[in-house]
C-alpha positions in Angstrom: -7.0 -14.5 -8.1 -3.3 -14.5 -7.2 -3.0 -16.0 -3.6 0.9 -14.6 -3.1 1.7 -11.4 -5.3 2.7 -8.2 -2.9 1.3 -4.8 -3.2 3.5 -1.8 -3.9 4.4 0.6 -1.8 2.5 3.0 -2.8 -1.0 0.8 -2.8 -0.1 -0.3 0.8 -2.6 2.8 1.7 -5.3 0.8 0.3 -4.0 -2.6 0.9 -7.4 -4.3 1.7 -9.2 -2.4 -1.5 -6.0 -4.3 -3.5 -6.6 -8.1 -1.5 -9.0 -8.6 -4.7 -6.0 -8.8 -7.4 -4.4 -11.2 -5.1 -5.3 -14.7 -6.1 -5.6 -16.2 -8.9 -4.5 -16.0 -12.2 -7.2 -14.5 -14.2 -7.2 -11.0 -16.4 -10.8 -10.8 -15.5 -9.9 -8.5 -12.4 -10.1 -4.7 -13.1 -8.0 -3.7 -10.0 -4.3 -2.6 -10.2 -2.2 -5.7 -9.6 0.4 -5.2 -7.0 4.1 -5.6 -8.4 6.1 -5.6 -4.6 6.4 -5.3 -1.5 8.4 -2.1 -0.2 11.6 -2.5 2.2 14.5 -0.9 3.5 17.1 0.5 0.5 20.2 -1.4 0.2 22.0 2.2 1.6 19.9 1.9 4.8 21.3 -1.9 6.0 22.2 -2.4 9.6 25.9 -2.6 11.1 27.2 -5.6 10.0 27.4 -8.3 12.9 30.0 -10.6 13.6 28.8 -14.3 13.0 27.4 -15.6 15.9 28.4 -18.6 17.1 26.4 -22.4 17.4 25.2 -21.7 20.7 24.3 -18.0 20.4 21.8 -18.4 17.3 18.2 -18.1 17.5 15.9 -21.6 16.7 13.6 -20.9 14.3 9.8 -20.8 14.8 7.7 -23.9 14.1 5.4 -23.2 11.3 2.7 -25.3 10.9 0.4 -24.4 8.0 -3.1 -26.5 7.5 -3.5 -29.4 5.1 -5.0 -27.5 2.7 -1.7 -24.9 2.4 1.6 -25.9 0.8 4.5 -24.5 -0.1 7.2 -26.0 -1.9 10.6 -25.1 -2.7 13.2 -26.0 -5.1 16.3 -26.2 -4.7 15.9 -26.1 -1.2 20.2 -26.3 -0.8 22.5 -26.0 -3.2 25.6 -27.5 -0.9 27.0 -24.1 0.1 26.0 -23.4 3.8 26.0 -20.1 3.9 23.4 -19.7 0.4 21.5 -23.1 2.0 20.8 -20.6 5.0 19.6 -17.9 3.3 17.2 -20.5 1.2 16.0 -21.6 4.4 15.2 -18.4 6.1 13.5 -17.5 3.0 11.3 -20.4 2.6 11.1 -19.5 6.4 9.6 -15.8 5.6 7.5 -17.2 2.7 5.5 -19.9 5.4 5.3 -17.5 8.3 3.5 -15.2 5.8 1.2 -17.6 4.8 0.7 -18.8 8.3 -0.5 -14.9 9.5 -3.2 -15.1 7.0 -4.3 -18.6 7.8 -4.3 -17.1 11.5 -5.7 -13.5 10.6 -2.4 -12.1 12.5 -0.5 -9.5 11.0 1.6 -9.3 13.7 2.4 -13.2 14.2 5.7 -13.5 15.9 7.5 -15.8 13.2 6.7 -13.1 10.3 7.9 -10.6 12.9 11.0 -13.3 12.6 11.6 -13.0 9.3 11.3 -9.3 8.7 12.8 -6.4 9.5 11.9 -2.5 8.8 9.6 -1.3 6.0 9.4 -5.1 5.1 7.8 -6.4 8.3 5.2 -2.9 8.5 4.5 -4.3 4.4 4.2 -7.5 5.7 1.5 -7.0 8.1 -0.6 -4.5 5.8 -0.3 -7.4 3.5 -1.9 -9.8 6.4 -4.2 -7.2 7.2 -6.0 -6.6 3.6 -6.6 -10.7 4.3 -8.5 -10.3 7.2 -10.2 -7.5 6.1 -11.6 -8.9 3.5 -12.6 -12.1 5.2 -10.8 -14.3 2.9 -7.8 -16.9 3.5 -5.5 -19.3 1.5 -5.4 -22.7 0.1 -3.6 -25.0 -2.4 -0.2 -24.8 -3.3 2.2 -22.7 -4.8 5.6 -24.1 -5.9 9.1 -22.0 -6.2 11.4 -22.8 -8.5 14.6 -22.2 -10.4 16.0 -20.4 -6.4 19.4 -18.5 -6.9 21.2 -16.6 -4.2 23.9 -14.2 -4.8 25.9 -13.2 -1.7 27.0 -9.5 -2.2 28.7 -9.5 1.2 28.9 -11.3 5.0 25.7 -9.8 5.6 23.6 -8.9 2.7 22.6 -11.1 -0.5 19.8 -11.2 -3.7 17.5 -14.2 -4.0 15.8 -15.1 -7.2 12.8 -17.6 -8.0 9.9 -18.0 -9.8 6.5 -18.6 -8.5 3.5 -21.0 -10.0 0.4 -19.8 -8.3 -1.3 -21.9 -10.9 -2.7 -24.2 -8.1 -3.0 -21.5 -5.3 -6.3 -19.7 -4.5 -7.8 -17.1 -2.1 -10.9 -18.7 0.1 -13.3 -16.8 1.6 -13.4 -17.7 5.4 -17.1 -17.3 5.9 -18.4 -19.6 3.3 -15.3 -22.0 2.7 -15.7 -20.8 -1.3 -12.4 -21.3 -3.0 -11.8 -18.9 -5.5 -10.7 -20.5 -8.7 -9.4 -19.2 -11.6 -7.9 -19.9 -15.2 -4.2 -20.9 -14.6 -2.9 -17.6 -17.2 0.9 -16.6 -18.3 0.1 -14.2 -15.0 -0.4 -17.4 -12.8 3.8 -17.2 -13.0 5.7 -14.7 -11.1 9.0 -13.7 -11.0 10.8 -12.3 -8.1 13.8 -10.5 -6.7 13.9 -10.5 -3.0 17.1 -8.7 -0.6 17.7 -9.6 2.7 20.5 -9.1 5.8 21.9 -11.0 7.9 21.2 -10.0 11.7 23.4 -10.5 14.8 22.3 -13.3 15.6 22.4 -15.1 12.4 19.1 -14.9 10.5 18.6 -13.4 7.2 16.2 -11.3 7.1 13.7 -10.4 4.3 14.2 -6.7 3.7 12.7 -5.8 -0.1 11.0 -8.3 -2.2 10.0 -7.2 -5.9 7.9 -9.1 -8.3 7.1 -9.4 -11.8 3.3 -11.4 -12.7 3.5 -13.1 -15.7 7.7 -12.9 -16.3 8.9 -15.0 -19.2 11.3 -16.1 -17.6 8.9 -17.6 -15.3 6.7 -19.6 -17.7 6.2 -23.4 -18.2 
């Protein structure tokens, strides 16, 4: 099972029924596999902000995942400080979701962080069909090949790849790891928009996702 692919909009009614196709990346699951997670449309954005100064911006939350969890992200800066923040408060968003699932809170305060609108309620249903299920995750999943593209002061396009190829779905009650056949599916594309808030952090907004992309394969 896939540990990290979203679900769509429209399967974020059964959200928990769809934690199955989740982890891993096998064919041998029959449900629908999720393709994104639903957020705000790029007409709905917020007023743009004026950039808030050294002292005014937020710290981010401390994000400690277990030993058994870990991300890793590549590039993590590319030398232009206004792309290197938007890296970071992605990689940010990525960790704070893994960290509500590892916690069993939907609702934990540094996801809350990183999201914003129809993202942060997709988000949560996303932690939710976790818990619901009884399961967790472990190992690690690696993105790669990270490109922003700043459309304006406030909003921009990320893209990266996935490898969930070493990342599984546990189930909490008997500690069994779910392994499964590392597959072209094991490799997933995604397109993710976010905006810049008033006080500095960019915000995921929409994330979209394509399992077993080409462009994503070793």
């Amino acid at each position: 099972m896939n540990r990290r692919t979203l679900p769509s909009a429209a399967a974020l009614v059964t959200a928990a029924a769809l934690l199955l196709t989740a982890c891993g990346g096998s064919d041998d699951n029959k449900s629908t596999k999720p393709d994104k997670i639903a957020g705000a449309d790029e007409g709905s954005t917020k007023a743009a902000s004026p950039t808030p100064s050294a002292s005014t911006a937020p710290e981010r939350p401390t994000i400690k995942l277990p030993g058994d969890v870990t991300d890793t992200f590549s590039p993590e800066k590319t030398g232009d400080a206004t792309k290197d923040a938007i890296l970071g408060d992605n990689a940010g968003y990525v960790r704070a979701l893994d960290a509500a699932i590892v916690a069993g809170k939907p609702e934990l305060p540094a996801l809350e962080f990183y999201t914003e609108g129809d993202a942060a309620a997709s988000s949560q249903e996303w932690v939710q069909s976790f818990v619901s299920s009884g399961r967790t995750v472990t190992g690690t999943t690696r993105y790669y090949n990270r490109s922003v593209t700043v459309k304006n002061k406030t909003t921009a396009a990320i893209s990266y790849c996935g490898d969930e190829s070493k990342g599984f779905s546990k189930v909490i009650k008997t500690g069994k790891t779910e392994k499964t056949k590392v597959t072209s599916k094991s490799y997933v594309a995604y397109g993710v928009q976010v905006q810049r808030n008033s006080q500095g952090v960019w915000e995921t907004m929409k994330i979209s996702s394509a399992r077993g992309a080409a462009s994503c394969q070793p």
